[in-house]
C-alpha positions as CSV (number, residue, x, y, z in Angstrom):
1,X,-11.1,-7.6,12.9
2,X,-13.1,-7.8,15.9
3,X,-9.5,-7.2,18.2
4,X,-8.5,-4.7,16.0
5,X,-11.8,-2.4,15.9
6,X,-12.9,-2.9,19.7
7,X,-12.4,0.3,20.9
8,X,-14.0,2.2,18.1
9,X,-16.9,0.2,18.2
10,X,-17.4,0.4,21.7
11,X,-17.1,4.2,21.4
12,X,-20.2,4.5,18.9
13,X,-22.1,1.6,20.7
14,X,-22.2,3.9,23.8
15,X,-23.1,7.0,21.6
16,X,-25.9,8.5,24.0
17,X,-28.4,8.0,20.7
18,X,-27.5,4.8,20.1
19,X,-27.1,3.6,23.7
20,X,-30.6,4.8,24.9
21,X,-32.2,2.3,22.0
22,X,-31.4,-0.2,24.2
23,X,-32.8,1.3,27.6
24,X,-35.8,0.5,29.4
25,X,-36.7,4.4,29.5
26,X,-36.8,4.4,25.6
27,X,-39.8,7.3,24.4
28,X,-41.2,6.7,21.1
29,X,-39.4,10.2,20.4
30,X,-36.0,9.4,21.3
31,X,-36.3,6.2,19.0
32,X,-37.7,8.3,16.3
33,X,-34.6,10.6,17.0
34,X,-32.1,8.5,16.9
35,X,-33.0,6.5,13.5
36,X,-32.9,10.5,11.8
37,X,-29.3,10.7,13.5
38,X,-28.4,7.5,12.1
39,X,-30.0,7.8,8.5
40,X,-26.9,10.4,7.6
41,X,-23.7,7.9,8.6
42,X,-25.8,4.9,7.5
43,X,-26.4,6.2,3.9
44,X,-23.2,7.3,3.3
45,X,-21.7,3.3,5.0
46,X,-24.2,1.7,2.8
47,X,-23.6,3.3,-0.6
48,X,-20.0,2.9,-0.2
49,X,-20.0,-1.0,0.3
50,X,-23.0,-1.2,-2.4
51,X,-22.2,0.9,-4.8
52,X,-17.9,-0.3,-4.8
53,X,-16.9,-2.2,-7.8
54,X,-15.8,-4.7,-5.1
55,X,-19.2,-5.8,-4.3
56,X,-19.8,-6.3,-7.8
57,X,-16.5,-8.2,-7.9
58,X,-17.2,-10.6,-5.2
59,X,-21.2,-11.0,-5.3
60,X,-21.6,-10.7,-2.0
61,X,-25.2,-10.4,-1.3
62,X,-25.9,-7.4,1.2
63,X,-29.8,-6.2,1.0
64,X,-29.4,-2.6,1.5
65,X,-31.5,-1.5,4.4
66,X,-31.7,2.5,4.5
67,X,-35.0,2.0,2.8
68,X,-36.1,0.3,5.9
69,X,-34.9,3.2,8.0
70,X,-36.8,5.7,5.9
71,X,-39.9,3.9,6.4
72,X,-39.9,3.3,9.9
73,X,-39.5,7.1,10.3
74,X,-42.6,7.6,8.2
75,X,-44.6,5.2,9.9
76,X,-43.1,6.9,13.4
77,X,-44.6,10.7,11.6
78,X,-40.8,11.9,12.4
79,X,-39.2,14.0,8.7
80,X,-36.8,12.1,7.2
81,X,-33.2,14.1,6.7
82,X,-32.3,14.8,3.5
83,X,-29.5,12.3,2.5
84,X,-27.1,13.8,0.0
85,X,-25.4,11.3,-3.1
86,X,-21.8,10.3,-1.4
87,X,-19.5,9.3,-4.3
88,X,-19.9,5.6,-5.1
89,X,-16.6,4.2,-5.4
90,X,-13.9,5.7,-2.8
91,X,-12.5,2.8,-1.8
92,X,-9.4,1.8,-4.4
93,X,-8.5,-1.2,-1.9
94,X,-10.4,-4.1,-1.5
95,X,-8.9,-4.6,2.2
96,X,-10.7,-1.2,3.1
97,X,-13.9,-2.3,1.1
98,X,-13.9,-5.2,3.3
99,X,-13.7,-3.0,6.5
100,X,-16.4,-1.0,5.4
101,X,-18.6,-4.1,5.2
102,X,-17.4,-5.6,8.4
103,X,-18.8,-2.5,10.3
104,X,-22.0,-2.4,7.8
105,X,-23.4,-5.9,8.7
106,X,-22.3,-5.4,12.1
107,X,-25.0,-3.0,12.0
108,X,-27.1,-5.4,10.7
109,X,-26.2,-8.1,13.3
110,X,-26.3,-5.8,16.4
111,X,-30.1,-4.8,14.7
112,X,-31.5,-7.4,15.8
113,X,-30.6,-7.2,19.6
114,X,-31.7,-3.7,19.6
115,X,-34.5,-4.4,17.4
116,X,-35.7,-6.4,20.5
117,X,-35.3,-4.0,22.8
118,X,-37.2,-1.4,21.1
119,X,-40.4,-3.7,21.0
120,X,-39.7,-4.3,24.6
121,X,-39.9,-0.3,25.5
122,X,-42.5,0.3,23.1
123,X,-44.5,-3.0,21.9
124,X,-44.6,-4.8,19.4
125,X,-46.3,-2.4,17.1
126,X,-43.7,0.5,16.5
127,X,-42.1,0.6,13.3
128,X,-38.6,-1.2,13.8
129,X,-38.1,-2.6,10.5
130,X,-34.8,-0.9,10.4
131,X,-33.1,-3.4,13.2
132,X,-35.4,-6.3,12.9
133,X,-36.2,-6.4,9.5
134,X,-34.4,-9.2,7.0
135,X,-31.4,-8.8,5.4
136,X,-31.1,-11.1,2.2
137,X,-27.7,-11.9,2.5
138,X,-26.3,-15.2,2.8
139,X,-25.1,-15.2,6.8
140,X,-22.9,-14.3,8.7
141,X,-21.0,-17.5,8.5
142,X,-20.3,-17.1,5.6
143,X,-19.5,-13.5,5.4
144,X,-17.0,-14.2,8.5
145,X,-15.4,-16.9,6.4
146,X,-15.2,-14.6,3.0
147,X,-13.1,-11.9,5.5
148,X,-10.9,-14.4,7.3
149,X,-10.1,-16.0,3.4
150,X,-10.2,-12.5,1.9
151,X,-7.9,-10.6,4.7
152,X,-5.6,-14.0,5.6
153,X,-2.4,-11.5,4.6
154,X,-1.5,-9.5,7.7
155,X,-1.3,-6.3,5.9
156,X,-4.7,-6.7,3.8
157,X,-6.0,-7.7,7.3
158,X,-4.2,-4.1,9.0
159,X,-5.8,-2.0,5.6
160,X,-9.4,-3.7,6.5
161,X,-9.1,-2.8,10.0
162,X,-8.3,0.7,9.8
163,X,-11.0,1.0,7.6
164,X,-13.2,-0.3,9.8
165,X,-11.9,2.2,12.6
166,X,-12.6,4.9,10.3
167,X,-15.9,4.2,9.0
168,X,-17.0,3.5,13.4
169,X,-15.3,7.0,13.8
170,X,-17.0,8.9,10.6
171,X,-20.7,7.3,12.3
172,X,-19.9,8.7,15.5
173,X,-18.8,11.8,13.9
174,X,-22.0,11.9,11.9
175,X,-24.2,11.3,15.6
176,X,-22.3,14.4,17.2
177,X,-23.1,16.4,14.4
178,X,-26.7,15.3,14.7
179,X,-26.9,16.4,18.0
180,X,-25.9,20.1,17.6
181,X,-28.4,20.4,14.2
182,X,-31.8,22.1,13.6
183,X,-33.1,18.9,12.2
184,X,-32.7,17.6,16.0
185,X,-36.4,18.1,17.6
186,X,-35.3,19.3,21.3
């Protein structure tokens, strides 16, 4: 998966509001910024791994974290976009369900890092529950495991992956959209 979705994940990795997270430059604004830009692509990723029948099918235990997201804007005094209700269940194939949550706790894994350099910008008292803030699932041993077992057929592995490449794509999408929108503070 990782082979297969390099590009697209390097492409919203270096997302100018995802990328400056990770600067030493980082304003409290910016960060505040860039979790509204992300609370869009991340609601819509989130609901459609938690809310599949797959995830009721293979008890996978993701802790959803837009909650966490939400919060940390409060605490940071930044409005938190309106999230519309994205249908639950779009995802017929399990192979694409399982791209979708390769790229979801991706997110969850790459938190942490980023999580670290937020404090580092900002101390250790901004809200950054969001990146750093636990996940209740049971690792990601374990998760890569379930994917290399669940994807083993070259063709469920190809469906996953261009899954995968579509949910990075629909995030970055999401952040460009972001940036030319009035709920963007300039």
């Amino acid at each position: 998966m990782r082979t297969a979705t390099v590009a697209a994940h390097h492409a919203l990795d270096h997302h100018r509001l995802l990328r400056r997270l990770t600067g030493p430059d980082l304003t409290r604004e910016q960060y505040a910024e860039s979790l509204a830009a992300m609370s869009l692509p991340h609601a819509r990723l989130e609901r459609l791994v938690h809310l599949s029948r797959h995830h009721a099918e293979t008890r996978l235990e993701l802790a959803p974290r837009f909650a966490l997201l939400e919060a940390d804007l409060t605490e940071l005094s930044w409005p938190v976009p309106a999230v519309c209700q994205f249908p639950a269940d779009t995802l017929d194939a399990r192979a694409a369900w399982w791209g979708q949550v390769y790229v979801l706790d991706g997110s969850r894994r790459g938190g942490a890092f980023i999580g670290r350099c937020i404090q580092s910008s900002l101390g250790d008292t901004v809200p950054c529950h969001f990146f750093s803030g636990s996940t209740g699932h049971d690792g990601s041993d374990a998760l890569f495991a379930r994917l290399e077992y669940e994807l083993k057929d070259p063709e469920a592995l190809e469906h996953a992956a261009a899954s995968a490449r579509a949910a990075f794509a629909t995030f970055k999408a999401d952040l460009d959209a972001f940036e030319d929108s009035p709920q963007r503070r300039k």
